[in-house]
Backbone atoms as SQL, in Angstrom:
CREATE TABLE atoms (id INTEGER PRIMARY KEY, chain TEXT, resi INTEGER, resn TEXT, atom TEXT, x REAL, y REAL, z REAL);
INSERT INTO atoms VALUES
  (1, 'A', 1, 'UNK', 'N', -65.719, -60.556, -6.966),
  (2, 'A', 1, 'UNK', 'CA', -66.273, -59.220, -6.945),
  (3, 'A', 1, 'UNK', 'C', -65.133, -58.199, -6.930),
  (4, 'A', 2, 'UNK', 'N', -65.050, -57.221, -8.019),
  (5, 'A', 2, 'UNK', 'CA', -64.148, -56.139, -8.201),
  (6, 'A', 2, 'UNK', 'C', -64.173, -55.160, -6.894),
  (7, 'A', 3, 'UNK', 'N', -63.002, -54.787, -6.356),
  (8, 'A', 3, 'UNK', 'CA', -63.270, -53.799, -5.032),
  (9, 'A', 3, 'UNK', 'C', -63.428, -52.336, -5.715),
  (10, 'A', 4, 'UNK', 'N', -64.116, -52.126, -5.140),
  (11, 'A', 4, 'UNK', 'CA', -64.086, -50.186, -5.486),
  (12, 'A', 4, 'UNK', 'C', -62.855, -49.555, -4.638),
  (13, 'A', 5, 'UNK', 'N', -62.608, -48.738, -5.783),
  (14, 'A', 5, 'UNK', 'CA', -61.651, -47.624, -5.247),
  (15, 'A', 5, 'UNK', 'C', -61.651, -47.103, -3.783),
  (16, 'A', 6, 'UNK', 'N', -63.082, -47.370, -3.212),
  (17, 'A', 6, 'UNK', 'CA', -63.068, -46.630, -1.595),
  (18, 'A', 6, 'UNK', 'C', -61.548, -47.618, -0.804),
  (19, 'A', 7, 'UNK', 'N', -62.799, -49.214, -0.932),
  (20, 'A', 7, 'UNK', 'CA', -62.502, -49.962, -0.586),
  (21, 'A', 7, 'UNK', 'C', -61.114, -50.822, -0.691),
  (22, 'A', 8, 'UNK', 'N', -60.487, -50.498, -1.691),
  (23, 'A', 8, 'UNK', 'CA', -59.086, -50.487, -2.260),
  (24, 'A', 8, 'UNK', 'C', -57.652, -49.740, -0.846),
  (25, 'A', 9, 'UNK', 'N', -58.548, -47.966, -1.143),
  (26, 'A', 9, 'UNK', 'CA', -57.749, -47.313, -0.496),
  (27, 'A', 9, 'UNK', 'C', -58.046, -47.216, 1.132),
  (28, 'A', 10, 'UNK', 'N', -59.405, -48.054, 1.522),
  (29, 'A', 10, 'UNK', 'CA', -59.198, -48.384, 2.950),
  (30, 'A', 10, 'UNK', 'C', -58.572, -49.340, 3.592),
  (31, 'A', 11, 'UNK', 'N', -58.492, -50.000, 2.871),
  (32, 'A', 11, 'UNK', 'CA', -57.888, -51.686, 2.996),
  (33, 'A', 11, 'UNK', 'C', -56.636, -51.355, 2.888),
  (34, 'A', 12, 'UNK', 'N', -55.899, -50.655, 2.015),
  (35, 'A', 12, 'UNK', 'CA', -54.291, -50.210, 2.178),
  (36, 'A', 12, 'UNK', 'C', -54.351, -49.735, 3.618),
  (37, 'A', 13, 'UNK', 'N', -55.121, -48.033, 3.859),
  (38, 'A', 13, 'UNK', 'CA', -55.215, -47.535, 5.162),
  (39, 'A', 13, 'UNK', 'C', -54.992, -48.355, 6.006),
  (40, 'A', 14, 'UNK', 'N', -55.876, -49.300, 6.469),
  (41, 'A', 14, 'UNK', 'CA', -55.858, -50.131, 7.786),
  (42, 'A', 14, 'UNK', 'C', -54.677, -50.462, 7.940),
  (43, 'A', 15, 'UNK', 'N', -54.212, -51.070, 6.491),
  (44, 'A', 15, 'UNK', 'CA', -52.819, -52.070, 6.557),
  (45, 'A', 15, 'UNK', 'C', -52.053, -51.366, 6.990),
  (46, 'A', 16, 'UNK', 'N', -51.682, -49.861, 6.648),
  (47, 'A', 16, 'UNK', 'CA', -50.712, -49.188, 7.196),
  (48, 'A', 16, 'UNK', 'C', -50.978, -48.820, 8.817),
  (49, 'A', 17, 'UNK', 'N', -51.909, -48.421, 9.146),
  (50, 'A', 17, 'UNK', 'CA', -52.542, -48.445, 10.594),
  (51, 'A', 17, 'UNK', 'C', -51.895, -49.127, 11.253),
  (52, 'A', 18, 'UNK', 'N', -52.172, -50.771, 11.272),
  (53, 'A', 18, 'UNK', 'CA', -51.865, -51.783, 12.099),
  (54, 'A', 18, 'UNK', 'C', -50.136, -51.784, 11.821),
  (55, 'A', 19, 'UNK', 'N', -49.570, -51.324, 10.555),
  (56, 'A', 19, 'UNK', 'CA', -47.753, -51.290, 10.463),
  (57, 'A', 19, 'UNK', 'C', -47.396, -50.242, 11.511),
  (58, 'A', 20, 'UNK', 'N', -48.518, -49.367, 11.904),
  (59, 'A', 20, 'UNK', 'CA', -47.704, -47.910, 13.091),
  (60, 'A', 20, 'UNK', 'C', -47.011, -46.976, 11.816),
  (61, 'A', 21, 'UNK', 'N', -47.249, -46.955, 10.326),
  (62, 'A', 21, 'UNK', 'CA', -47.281, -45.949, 9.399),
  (63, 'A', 21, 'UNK', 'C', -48.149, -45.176, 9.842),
  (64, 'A', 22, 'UNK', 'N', -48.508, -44.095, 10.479),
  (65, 'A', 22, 'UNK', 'CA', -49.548, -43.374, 10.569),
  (66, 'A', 22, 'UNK', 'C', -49.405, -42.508, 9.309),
  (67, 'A', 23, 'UNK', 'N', -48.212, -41.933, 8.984),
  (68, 'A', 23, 'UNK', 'CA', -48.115, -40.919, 7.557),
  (69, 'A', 23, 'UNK', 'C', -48.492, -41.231, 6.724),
  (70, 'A', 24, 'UNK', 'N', -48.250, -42.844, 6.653),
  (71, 'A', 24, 'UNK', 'CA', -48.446, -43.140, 5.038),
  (72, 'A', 24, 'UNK', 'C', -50.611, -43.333, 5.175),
  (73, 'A', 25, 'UNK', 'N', -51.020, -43.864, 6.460),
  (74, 'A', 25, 'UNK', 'CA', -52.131, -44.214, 6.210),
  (75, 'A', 25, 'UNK', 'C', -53.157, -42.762, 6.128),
  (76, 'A', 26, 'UNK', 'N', -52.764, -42.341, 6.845),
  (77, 'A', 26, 'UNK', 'CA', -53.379, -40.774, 6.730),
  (78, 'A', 26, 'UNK', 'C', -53.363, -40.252, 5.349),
  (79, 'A', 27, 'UNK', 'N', -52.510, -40.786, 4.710),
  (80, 'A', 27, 'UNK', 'CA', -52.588, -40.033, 2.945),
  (81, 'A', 27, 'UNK', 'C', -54.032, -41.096, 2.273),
  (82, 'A', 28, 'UNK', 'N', -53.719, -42.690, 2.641),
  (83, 'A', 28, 'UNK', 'CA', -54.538, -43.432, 2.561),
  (84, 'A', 28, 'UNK', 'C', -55.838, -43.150, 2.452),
  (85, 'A', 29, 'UNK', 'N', -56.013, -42.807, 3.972),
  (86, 'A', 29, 'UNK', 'CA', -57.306, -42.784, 4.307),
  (87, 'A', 29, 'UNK', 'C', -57.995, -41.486, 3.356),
  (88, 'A', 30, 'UNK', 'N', -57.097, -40.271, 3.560),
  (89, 'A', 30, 'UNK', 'CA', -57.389, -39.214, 2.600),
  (90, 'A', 30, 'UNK', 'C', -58.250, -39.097, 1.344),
  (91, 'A', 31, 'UNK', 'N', -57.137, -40.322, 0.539),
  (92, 'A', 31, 'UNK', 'CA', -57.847, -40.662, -0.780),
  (93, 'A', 31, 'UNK', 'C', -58.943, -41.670, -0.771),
  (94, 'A', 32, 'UNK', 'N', -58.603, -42.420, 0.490),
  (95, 'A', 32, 'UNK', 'CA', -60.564, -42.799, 0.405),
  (96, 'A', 32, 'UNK', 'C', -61.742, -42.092, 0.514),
  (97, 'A', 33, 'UNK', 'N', -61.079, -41.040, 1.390),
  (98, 'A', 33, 'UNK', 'CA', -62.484, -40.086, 1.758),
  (99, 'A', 33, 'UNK', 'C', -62.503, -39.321, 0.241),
  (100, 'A', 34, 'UNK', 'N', -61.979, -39.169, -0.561),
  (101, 'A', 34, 'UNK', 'CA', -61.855, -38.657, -1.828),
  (102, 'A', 34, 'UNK', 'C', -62.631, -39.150, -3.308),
  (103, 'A', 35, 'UNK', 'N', -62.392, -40.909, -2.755),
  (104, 'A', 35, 'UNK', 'CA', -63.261, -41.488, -3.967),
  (105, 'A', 35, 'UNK', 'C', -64.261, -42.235, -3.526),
  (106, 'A', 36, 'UNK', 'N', -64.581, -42.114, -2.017),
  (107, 'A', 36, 'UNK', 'CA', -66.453, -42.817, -1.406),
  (108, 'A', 36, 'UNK', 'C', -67.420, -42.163, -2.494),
  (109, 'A', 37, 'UNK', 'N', -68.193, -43.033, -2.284),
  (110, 'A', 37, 'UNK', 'CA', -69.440, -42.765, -2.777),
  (111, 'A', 37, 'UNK', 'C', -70.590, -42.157, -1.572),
  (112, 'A', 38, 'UNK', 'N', -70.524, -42.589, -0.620),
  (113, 'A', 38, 'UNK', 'CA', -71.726, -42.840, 0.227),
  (114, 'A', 38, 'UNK', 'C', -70.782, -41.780, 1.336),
  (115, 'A', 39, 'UNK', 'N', -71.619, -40.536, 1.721),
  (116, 'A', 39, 'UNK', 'CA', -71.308, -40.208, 2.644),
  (117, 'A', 39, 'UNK', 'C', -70.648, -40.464, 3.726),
  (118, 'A', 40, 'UNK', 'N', -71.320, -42.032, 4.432),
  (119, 'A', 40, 'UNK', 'CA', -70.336, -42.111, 5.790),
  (120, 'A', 40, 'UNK', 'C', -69.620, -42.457, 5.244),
  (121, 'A', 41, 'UNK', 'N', -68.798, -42.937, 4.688),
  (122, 'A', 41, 'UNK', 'CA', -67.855, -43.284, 4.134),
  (123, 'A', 41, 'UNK', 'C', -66.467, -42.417, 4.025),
  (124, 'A', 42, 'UNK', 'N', -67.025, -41.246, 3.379),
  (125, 'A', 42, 'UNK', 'CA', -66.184, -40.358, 3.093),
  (126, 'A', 42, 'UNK', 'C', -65.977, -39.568, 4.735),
  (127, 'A', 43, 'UNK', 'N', -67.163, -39.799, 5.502),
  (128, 'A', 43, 'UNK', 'CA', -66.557, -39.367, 7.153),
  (129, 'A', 43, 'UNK', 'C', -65.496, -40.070, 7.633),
  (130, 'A', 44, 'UNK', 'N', -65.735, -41.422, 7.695),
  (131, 'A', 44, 'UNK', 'CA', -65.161, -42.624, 8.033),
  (132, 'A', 44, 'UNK', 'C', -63.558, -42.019, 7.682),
  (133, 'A', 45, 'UNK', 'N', -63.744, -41.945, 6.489),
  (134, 'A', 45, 'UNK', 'CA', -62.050, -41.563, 6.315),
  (135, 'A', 45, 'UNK', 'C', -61.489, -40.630, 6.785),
  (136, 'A', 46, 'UNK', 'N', -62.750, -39.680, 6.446),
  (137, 'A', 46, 'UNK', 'CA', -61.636, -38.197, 6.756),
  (138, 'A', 46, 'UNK', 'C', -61.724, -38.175, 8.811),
  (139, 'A', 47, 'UNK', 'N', -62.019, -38.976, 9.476),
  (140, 'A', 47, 'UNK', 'CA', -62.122, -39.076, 10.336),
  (141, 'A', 47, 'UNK', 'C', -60.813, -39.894, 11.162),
  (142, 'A', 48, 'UNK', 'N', -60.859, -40.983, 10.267),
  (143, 'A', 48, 'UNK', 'CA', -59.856, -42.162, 10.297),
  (144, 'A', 48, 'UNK', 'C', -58.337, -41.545, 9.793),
  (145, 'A', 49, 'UNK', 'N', -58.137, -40.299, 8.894),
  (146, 'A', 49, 'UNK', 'CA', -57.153, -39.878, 8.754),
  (147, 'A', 49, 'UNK', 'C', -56.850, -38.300, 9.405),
  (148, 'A', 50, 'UNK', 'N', -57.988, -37.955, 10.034),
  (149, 'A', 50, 'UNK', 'CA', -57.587, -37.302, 11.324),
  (150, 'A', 50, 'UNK', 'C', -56.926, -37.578, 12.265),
  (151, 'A', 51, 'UNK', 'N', -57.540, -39.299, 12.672),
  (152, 'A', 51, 'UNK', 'CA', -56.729, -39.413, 13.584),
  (153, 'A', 51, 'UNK', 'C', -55.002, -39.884, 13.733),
  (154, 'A', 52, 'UNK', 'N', -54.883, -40.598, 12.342),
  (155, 'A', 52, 'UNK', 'CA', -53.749, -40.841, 12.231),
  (156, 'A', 52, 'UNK', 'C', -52.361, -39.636, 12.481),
  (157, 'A', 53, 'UNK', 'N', -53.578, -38.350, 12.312),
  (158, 'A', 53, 'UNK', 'CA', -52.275, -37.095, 11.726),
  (159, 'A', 53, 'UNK', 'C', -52.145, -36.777, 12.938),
  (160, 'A', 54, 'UNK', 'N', -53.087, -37.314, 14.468),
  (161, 'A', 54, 'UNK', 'CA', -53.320, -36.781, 15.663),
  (162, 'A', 54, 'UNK', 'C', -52.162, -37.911, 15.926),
  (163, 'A', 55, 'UNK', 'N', -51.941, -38.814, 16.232),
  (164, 'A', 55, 'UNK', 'CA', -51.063, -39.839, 16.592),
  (165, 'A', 55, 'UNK', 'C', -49.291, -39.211, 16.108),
  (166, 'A', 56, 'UNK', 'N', -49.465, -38.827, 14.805),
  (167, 'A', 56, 'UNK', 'CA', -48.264, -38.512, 14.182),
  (168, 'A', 56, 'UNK', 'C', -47.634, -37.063, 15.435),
  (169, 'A', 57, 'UNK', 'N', -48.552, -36.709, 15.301),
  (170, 'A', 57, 'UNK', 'CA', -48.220, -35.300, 15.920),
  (171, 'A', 57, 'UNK', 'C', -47.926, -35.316, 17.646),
  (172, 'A', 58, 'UNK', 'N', -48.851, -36.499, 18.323),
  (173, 'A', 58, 'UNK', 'CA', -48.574, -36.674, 19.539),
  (174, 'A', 58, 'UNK', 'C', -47.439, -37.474, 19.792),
  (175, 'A', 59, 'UNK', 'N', -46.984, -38.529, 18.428),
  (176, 'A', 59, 'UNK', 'CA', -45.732, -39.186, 18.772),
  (177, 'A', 59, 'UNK', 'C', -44.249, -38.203, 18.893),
  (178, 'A', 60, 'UNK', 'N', -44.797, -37.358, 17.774),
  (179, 'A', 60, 'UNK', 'CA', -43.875, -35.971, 17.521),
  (180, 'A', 60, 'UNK', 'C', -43.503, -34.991, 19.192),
  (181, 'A', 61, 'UNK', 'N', -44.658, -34.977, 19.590),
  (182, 'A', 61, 'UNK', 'CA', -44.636, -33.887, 21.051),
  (183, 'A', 61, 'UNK', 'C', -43.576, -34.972, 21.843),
  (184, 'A', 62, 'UNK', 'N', -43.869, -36.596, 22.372),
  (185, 'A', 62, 'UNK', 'CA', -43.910, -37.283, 23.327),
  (186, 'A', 62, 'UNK', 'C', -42.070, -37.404, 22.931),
  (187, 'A', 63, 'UNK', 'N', -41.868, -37.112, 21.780),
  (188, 'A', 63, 'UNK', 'CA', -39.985, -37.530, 21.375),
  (189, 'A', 63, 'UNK', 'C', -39.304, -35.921, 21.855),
  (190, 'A', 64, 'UNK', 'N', -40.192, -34.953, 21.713),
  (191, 'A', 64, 'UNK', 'CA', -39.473, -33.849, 21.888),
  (192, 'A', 64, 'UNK', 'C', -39.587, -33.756, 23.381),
  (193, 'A', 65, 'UNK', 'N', -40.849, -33.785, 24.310),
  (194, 'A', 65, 'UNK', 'CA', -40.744, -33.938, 25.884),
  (195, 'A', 65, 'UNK', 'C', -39.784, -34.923, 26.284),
  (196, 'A', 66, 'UNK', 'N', -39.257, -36.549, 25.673),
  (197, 'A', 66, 'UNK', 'CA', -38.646, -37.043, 26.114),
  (198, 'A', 66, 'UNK', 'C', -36.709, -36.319, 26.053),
  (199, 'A', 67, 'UNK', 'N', -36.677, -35.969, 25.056),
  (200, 'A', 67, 'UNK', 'CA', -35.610, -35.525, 24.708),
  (201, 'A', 67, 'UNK', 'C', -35.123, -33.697, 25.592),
  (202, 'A', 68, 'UNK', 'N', -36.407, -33.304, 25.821),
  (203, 'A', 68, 'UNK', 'CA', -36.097, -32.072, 27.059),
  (204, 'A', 68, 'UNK', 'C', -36.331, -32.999, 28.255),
  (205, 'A', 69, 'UNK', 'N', -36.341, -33.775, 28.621),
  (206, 'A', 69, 'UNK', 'CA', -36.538, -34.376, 30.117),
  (207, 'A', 69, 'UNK', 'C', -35.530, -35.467, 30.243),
  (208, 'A', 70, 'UNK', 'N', -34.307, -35.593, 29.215),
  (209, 'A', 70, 'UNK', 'CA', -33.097, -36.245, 29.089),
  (210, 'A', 70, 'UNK', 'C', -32.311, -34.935, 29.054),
  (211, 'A', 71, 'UNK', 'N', -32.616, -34.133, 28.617),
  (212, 'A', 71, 'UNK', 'CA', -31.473, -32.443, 28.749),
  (213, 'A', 71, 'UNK', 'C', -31.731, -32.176, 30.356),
  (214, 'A', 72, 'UNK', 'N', -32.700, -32.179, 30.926),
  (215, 'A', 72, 'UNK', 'CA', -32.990, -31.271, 32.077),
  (216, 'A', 72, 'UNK', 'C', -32.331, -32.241, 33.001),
  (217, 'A', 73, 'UNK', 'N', -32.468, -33.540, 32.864),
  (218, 'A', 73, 'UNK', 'CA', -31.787, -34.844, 33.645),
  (219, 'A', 73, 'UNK', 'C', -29.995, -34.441, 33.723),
  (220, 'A', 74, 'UNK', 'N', -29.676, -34.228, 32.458),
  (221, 'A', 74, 'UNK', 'CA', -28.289, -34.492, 32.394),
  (222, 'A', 74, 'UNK', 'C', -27.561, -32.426, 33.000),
  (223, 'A', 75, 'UNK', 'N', -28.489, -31.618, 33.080),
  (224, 'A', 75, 'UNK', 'CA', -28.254, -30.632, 33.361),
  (225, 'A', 75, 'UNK', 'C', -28.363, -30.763, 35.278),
  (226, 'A', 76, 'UNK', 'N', -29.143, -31.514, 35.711),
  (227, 'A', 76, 'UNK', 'CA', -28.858, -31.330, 37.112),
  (228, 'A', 76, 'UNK', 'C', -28.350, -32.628, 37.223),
  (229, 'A', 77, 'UNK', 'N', -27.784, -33.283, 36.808),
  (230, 'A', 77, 'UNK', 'CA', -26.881, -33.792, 37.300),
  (231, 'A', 77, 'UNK', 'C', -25.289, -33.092, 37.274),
  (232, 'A', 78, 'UNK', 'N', -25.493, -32.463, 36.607),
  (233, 'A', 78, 'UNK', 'CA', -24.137, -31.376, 36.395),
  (234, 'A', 78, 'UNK', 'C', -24.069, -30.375, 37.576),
  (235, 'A', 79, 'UNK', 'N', -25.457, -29.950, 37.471),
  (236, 'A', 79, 'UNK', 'CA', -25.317, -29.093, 39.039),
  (237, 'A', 79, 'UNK', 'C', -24.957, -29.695, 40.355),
  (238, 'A', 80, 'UNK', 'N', -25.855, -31.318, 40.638),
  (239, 'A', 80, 'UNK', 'CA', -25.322, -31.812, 41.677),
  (240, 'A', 80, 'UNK', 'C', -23.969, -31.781, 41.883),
  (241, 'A', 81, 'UNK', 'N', -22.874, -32.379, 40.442),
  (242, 'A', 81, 'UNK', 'CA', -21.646, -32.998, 40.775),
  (243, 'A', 81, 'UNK', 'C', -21.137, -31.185, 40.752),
  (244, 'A', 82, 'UNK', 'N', -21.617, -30.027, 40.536),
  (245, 'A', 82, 'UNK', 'CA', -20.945, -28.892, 40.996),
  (246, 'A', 82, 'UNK', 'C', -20.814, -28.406, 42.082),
  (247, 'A', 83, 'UNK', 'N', -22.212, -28.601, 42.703),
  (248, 'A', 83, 'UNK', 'CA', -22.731, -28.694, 44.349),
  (249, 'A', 83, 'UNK', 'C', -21.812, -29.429, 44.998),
  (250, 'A', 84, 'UNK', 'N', -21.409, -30.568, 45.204),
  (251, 'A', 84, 'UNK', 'CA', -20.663, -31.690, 45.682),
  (252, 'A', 84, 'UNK', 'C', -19.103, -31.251, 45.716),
  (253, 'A', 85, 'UNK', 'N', -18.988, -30.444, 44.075),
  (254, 'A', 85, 'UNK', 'CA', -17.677, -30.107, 44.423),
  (255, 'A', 85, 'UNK', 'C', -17.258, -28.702, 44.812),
  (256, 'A', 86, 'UNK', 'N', -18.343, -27.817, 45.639),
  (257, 'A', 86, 'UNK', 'CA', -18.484, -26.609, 46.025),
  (258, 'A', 86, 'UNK', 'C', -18.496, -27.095, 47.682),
  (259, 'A', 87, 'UNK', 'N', -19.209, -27.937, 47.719),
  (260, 'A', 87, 'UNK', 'CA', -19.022, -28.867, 49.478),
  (261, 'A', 87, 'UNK', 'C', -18.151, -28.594, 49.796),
  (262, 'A', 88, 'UNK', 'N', -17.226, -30.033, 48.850),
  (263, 'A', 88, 'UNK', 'CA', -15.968, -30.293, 49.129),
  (264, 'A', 88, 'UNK', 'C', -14.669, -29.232, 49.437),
  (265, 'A', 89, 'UNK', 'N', -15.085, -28.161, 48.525),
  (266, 'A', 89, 'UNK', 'CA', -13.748, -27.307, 48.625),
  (267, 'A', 89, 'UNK', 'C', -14.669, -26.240, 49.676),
  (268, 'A', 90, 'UNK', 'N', -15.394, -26.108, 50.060),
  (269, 'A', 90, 'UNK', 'CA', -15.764, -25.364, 51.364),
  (270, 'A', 90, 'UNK', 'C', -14.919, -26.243, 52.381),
  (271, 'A', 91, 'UNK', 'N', -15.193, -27.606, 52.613),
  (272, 'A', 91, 'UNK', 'CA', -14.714, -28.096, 53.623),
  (273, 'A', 91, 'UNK', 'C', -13.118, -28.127, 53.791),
  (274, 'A', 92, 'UNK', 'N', -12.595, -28.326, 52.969),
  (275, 'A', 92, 'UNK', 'CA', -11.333, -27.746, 53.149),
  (276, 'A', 92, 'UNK', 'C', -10.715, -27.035, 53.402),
  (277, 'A', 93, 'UNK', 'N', -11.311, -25.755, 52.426),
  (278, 'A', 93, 'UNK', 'CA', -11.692, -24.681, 53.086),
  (279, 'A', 93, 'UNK', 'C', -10.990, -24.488, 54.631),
  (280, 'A', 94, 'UNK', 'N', -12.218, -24.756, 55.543),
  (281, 'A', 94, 'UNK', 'CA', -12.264, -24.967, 56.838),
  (282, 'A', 94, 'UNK', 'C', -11.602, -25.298, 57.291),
  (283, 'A', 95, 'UNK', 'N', -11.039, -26.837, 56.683),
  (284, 'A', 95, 'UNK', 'CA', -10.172, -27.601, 57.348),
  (285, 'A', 95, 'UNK', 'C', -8.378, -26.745, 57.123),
  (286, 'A', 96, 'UNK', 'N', -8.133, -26.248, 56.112),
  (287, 'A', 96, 'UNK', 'CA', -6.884, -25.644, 56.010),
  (288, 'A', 96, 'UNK', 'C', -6.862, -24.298, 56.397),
  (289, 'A', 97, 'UNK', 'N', -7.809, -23.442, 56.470),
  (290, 'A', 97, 'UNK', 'CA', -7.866, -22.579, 57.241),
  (291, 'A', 97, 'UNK', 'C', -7.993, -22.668, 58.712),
  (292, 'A', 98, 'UNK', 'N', -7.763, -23.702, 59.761),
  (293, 'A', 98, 'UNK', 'CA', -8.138, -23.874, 60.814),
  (294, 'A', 98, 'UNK', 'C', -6.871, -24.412, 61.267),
  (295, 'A', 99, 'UNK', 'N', -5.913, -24.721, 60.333),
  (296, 'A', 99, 'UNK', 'CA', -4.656, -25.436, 60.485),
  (297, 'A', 99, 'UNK', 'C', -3.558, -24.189, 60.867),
  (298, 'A', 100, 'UNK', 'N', -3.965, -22.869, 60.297),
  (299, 'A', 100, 'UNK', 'CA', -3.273, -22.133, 60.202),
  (300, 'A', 100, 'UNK', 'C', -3.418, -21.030, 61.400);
């Protein structure tokens, strides 16, 4: 039995799905919802390549929060080791002023 075009370009979709292509399947799914015949069908896709573009976009947010929450990490740690060395020369400070 010949596949129809829906069925062609869902069967790619999935495949890319399950690879973690969300870009490529979202174009996929696109052109299935493009050449269905049968209504749900054409939901199915444009539904199915909603969500892919939702995944793309939340993987997108979750790299940029990780990457400000590796800046903000490496920024107080800079403050601590400034703190530490604002201690230190207070205490000396003290200590060589007390000598005198």
């Amino acid at each position: 039995m010949k596949k129809t075009p829906y069925s062609a370009a869902a069967e790619q979709a999935r495949r890319y799905e399950q690879a973690k292509q969300f870009d490529l399947a979202a174009i996929s799914w696109k052109r299935a919802a493009s050449v269905a015949r049968l209504r749900v069908n054409q939901e199915w896709a444009a539904v199915r390549a909603d969500v892919c573009e939702k995944i793309l976009s939340l993987a997108a947010r979750m790299e940029h929060l990780q990457e400000s929450a590796s800046e903000r990490a490496k920024e107080a740690a800079k403050t601590k080791a400034k703190k530490k060395m604002a201690d230190a020369l207070e205490a000396h400070i003290k200590t060589t002023s007390e000598e005198a």
